[in-house]
C-alpha positions in Angstrom: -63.9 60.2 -1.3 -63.4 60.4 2.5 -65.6 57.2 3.1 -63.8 55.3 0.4 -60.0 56.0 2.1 -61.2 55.0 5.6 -63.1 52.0 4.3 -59.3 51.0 2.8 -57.6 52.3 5.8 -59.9 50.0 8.0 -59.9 46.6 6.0 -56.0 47.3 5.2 -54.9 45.3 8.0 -57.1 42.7 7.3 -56.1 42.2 3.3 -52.4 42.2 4.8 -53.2 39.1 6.7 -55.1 37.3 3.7 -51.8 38.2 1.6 -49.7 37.0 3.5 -51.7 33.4 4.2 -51.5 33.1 0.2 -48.3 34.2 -0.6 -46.8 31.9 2.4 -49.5 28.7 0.4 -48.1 29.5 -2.8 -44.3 29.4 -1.3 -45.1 26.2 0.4 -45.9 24.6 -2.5 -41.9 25.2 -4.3 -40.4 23.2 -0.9 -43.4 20.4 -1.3 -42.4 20.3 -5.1 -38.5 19.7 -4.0 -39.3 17.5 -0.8 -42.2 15.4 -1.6 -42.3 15.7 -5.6 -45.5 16.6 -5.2 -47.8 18.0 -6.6 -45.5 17.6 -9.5 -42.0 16.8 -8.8 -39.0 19.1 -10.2 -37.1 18.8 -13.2 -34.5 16.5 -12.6 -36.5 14.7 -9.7 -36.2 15.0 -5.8 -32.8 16.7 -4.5 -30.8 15.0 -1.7 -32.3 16.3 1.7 -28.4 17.7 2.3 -27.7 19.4 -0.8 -28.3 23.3 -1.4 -31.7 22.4 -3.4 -32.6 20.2 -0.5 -31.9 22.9 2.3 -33.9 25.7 -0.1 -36.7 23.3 -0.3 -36.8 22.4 3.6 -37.1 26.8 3.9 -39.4 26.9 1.2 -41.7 24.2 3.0 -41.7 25.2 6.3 -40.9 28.7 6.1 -43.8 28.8 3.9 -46.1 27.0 6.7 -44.6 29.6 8.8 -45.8 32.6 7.2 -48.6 31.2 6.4 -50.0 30.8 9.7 -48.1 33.8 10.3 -45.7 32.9 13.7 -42.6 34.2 13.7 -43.2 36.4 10.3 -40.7 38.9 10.3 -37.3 36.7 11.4 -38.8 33.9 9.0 -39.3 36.8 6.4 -35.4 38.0 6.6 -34.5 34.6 6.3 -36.5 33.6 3.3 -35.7 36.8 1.2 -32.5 36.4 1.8 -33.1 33.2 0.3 -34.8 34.5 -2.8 -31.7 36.8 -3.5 -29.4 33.9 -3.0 -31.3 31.9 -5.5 -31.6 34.4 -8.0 -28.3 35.5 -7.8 -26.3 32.3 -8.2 -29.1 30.5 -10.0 -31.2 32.9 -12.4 -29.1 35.8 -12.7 -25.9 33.9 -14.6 -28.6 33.0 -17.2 -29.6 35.7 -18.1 -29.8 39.5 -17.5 -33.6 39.5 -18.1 -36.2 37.9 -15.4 -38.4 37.0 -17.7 -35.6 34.7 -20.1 -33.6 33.1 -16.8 -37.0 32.6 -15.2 -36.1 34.3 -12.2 -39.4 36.1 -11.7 -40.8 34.1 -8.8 -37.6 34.6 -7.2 -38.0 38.1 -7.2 -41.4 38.4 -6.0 -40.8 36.1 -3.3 -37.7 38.2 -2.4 -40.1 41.3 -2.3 -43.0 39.5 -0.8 -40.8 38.5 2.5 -39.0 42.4 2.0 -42.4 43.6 2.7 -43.9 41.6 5.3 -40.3 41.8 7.1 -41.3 46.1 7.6 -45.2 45.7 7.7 -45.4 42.6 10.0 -48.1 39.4 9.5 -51.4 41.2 10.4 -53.8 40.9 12.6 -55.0 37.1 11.9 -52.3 35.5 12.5 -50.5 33.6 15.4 -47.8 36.4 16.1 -50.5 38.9 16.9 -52.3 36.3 19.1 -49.4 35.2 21.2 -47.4 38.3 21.2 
């Protein structure tokens, strides 16, 4: 059982990094979605560049490039969960009490996701850990 926990223990790090590269890819995506309408665009088409959709999907894009490549992780992590509050509060939430019938789960996750990597930090492969 020993070897098991120290194999975890030692590639912990490691799966940290690879979670946060996807999770930051998969956040991406929601700010491409709003900016570029691509790869499908949003209900109701593209938001103006200064409205509150356009200034979610300008974090969402480039925060999500951000943690992705993991520089600057844990300011860009406060910023985009509080983000993911904000939009599920004054978005989801009025809709509906339940997550899963105002479909507010991403919103959540995301919200958690950034909570997380906020305390834990990017890992070892990424460009904080190299530069800092």
């Amino acid at each position: 059982m020993d070897t098991i926990k120290t194999y975890l223990i030692t590639w912990a790090p490691y799966v940290l990094s690879i979670f946060r590269i996807v999770a930051g890819f998969m956040f991406m995506q929601h700010g491409m979605q709003k900016l570029f309408g691509y790869p499908s665009a949003p209900p109701g088409g593209k938001p103006p560049l200064a409205s509150l959709y356009g200034l979610a999907g300008t974090l969402e894009f480039f925060g999500g490039i951000l943690i992705m490549i993991g520089l600057f992780t844990r300011p860009v992590a406060f910023l985009l969960s509080g983000q993911m509050a904000f939009a599920y509060f004054t978005v989801h939430a009025p809709q509906n009490f339940w997550p899963t019938e105002n479909q507010g789960e991403s919103a959540i996750l995301f919200c958690f996701i950034f909570l997380l990597l906020l305390f834990v930090g990017p890992g070892p492969w990424s460009l904080d850990a190299l530069l800092f």
